[in-house]
C-alpha positions in Angstrom: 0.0 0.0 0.0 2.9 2.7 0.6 4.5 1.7 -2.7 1.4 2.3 -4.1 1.2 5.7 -2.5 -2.2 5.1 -0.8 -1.5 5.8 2.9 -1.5 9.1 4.7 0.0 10.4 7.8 -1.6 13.6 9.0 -2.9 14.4 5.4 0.7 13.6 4.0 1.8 10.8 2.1 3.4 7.9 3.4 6.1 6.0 1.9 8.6 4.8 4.7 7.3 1.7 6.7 9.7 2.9 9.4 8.1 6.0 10.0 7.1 7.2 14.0 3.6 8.0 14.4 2.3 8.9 17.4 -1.1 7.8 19.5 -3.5 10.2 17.9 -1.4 10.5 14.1 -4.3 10.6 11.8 -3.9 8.0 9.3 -6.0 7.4 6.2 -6.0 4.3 3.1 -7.4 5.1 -0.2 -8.5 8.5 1.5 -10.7 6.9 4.3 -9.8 7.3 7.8 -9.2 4.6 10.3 -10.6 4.9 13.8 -7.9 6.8 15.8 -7.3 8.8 19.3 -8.4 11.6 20.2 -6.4 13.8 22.5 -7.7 15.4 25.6 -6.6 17.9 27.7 -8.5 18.7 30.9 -8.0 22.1 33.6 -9.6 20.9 37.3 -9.9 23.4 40.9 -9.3 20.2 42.8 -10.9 21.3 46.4 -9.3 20.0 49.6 -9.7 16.6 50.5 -9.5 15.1 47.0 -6.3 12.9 46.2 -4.3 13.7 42.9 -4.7 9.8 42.1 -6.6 7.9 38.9 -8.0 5.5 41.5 -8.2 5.4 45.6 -10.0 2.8 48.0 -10.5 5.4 50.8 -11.1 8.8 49.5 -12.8 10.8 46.4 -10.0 11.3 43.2 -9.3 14.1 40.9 -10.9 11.3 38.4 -14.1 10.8 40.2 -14.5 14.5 39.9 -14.8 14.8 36.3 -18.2 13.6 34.1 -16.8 13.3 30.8 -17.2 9.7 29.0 -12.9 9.6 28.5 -12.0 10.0 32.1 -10.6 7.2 32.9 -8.0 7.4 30.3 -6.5 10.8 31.5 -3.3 10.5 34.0 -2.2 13.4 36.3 0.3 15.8 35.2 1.6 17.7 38.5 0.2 16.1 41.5 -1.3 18.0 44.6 -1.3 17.0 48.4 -4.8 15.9 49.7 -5.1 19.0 52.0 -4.0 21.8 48.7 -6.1 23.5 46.3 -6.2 24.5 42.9 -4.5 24.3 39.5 -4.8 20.1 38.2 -3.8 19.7 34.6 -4.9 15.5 32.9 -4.4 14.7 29.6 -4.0 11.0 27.8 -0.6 12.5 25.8 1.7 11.7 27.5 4.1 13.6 24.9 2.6 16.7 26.5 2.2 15.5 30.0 6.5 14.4 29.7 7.2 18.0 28.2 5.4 19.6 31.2 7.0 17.5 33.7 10.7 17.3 32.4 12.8 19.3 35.3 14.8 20.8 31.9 11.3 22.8 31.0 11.4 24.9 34.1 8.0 25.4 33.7 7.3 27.7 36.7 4.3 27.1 38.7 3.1 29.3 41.2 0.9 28.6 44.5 -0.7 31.1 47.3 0.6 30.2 50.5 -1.0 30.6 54.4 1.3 30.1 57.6 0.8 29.8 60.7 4.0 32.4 61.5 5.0 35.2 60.0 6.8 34.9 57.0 10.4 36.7 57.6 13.4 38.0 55.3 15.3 35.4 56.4 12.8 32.9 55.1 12.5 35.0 51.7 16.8 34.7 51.0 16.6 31.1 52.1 14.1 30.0 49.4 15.9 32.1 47.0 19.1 30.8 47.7 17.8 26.9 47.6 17.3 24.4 51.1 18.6 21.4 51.6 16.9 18.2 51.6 19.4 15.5 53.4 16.6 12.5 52.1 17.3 12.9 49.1 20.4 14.6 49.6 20.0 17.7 47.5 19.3 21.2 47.7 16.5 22.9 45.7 16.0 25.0 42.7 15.6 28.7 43.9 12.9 29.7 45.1 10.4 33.0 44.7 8.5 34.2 47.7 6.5 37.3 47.3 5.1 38.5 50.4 1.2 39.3 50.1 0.9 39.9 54.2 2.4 38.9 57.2 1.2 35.2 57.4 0.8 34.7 53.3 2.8 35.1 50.0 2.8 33.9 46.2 5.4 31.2 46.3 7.1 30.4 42.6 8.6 27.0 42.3 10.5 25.5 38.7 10.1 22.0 40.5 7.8 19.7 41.9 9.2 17.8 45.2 7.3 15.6 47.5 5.7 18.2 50.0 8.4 20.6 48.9 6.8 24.0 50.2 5.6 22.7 53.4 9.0 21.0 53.5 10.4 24.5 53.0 8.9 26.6 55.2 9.4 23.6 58.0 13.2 23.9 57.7 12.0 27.6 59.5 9.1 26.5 62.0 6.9 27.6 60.0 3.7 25.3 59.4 1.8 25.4 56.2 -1.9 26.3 56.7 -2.6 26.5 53.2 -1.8 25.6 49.5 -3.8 26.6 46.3 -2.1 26.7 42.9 -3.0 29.0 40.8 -0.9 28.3 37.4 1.8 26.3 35.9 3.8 27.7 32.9 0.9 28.9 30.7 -1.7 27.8 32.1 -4.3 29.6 34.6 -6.9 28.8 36.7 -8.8 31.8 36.5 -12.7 31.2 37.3 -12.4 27.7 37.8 -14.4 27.2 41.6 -13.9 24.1 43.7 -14.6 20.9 41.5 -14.9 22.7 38.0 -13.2 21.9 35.4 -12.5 22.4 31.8 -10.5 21.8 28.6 -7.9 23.3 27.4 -5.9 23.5 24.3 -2.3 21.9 24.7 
């Protein structure tokens, strides 16, 4: 069929039988389309309480959220703590979801943060200049940390480690009352309230 120039890749001819298509390359035969993917790309407000997991035996999942008949082929790109709010991006490409996550991206994402204590200058250079985390034996990317009041600040992270901002602030004594992202790279939550959700172009 190549050598007889009837297959298509994405409208353009295909004559290499070693070619790299991907999940949802749209491929046609004598001008008639097979069945193929269709890629999705979903914005959620996950509310406190929900897990940033496709499945859970105890407790309600970003998944069990959504009402859309392809849910349960989306994965998580950017996981959230059960207690934080906000900013949950799922596709079923994981092309895109890699791209997001790869530390090389930088994609920055940023999060509005409550403590318990005041947030102080000494706190502010130390995020800047990196902590270090003797688990996993490394110190973190710098940090941004732009105070709003006292007790709460936009926090601006280029990485994603486990509990990293309530990690953070507890190298200080300073418990985390509250986390709620707001964006990563290019995308914004905007509008979105608690448990609404949305798609997006990629």
């Amino acid at each position: 069929m190549l050598a007889q120039a009837r297959v298509t890749i994405d409208g353009v001819l295909a004559r290499d039988a070693a070619e790299v298509i991907n999940p949802f390359s749209r491929i046609a035969v004598d001008g008639v389309g097979l069945p193929t993917n269709t890629p999705h790309y979903i914005m959620l407000n996950k509310p406190s309480g929900v897990v940033c997991a496709t499945r859970d035996a105890r407790h309600r999942t970003v998944i069990d959220i959504l009402d859309l008949p392809f849910q349960h082929t989306l994965h998580i790109v950017g996981r959230l703590d059960i207690q934080s709010t906000g900013l949950v991006l799922l596709t079923n490409d994981g092309q895109w979801s890699r791209r997001l996550s790869l530390p090389q991206s930088k994609f920055a994402k940023h999060y509005r943060v409550t403590t318990e204590q005041a947030i102080t200058s000494e706190q502010i250079a130390g995020f800047e200049a990196g902590i270090f985390f003797a688990y996993e034996g490394l110190t973190t990317r710098p940090a941004r940390l732009h105070l709003i009041n006292s007790h709460e600040a936009n926090v601006t992270l280029t990485e994603g480690r486990y509990h990293q901002i309530r990690r953070m602030f507890g190298r200080y004594g300073n418990r985390v009352l509250s986390i709620h992202r707001y964006a990563t790279g290019p995308y914004v939550l905007s509008n979105l309230r608690p448990g609404q959700y949305r798609e997006i172009s990629p």
